[in-house]
N, C-alpha and C positions, 0 to 999 in steps of 0.2 A: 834472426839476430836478436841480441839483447833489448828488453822492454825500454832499459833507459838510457838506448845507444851509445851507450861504453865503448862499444866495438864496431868500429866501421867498414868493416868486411867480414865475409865468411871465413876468410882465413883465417884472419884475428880471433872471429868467434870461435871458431874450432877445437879451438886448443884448451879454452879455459874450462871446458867441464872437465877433464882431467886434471887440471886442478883445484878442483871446487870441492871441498870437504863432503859438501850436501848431495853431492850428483855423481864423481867416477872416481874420483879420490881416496874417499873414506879418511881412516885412522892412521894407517899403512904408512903412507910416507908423510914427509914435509911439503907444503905444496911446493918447496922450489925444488924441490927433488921429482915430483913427481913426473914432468913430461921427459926429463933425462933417464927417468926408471923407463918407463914406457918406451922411448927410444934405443935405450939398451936391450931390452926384450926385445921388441923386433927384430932389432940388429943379429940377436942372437939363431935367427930360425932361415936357412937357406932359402927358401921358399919366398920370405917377406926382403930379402936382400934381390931374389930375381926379381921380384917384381918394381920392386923400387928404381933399379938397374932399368927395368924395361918404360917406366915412365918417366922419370927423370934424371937416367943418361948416369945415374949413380947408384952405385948396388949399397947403398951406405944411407940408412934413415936418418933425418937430422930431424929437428923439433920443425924447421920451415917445411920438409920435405912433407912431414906429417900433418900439418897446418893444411896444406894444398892438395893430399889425398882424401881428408875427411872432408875438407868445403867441396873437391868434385864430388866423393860420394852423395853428400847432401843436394850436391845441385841436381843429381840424379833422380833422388824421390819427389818426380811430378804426377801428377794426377791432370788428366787434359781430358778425358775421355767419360769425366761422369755425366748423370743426366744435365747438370746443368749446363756447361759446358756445351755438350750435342745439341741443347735449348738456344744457347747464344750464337750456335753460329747455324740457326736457323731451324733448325728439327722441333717444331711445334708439338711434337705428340713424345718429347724425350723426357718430361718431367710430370709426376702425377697432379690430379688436382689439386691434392694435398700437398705437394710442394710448391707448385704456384700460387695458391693461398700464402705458403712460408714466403716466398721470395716478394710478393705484394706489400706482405706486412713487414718485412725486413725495410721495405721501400719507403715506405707509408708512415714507420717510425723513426727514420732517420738514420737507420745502422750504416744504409748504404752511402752517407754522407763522408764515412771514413771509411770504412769499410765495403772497399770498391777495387775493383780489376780482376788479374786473372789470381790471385791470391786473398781477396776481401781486404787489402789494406792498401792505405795512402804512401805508407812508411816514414809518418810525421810524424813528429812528436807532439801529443795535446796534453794542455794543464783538466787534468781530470777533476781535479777538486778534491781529492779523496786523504783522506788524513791515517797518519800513521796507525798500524795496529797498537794499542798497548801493548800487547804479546810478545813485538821487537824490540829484539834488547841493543836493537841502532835504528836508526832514521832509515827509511826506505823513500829520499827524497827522489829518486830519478835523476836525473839531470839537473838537480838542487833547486829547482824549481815546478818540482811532483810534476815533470811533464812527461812522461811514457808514450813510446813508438806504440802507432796501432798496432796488434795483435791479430796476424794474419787469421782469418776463419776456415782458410780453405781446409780440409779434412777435419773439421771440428769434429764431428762424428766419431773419430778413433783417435782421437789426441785427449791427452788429460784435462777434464774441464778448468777453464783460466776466464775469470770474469773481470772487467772492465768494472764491474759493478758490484760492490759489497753490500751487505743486509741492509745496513744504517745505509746506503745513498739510495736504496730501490725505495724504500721509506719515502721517501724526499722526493725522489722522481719516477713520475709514470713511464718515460722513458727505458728510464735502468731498470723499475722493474718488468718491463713489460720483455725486455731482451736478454733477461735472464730466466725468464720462461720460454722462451721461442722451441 
């Protein structure tokens, strides 16, 4: 879900990268055009009409209907089975030295104070401290008080890097910068 909880469900989140200029949008449409474009497309392909019909009882895609197939899709992409994971629930020989070392120092420096459970996050919003880019050409206050939801870690590995911590704050804290190398 959104860093600066906009959005209080997956359903709710679902829908807005389609209309987000930056993200599935583009140029193409107006964003208030765009989830009715997208709802019309489907509408338009027999296939996506069965399947809608066979989940929610209406062969007929509406923007809710679509809201509630991308948050199930999404709640679908788990990961339960990696080394750590097999580590937690007890398999002492499922993670290498070298990740034990990581997971010591993840501990050791405090990540795991927010970053904790089966997803690395509390799902709280913290005042991070961090002050706006020059480079925005609007305020990126959060919650209008620069306080941003943890940032899940789980598959950090394959996901686009996203730091908590920018050049000027690793400067300033051995913290930030030390979890910016991890």
């Amino acid at each position: 879900m959104f860093w600066d909880a906009r959005r209080r469900s997956l359903e709710a989140q679902a829908i807005e990268p389609i209309k987000a200029l930056e993200e599935m949008r583009g140029n193409t449409y107006s964003e208030d055009r765009a989830v009715p474009t997208v709802v019309a497309r489907l509408n338009e392909h027999a296939e996506y009409r069965r399947l809608f019909e066979q989940a929610f009882g209406s062969g007929t895609a509406t923007p809710d209907a679509l809201a509630m197939a991308l948050a199930a899709f999404e709640r679908s992409l788990t990961a339960s089975h990696a080394p750590f994971d097999r580590y937690m629930r007890g398999d002492e020989r499922a993670m290498t030295a070298s990740q034990l070392r990581g997971l010591r120092r993840f501990e050791r420096i405090g990540c795991i104070n927010c970053h904790r459970g089966p997803m690395f996050s509390d799902f709280k919003v913290h005042v991070l401290g961090v002050p706006d880019s020059p480079r925005l050409t609007a305020t990126d206050a959060g919650t209008g008080t620069y306080a941003f939801r943890t940032a899940p870690r789980r598959s950090a590995t394959s996901a686009s890097p996203r730091r908590t911590c920018t050049p000027a704050s690793s400067r300033r804290s051995k913290r930030c910068s030390a979890s910016m190398t991890m």
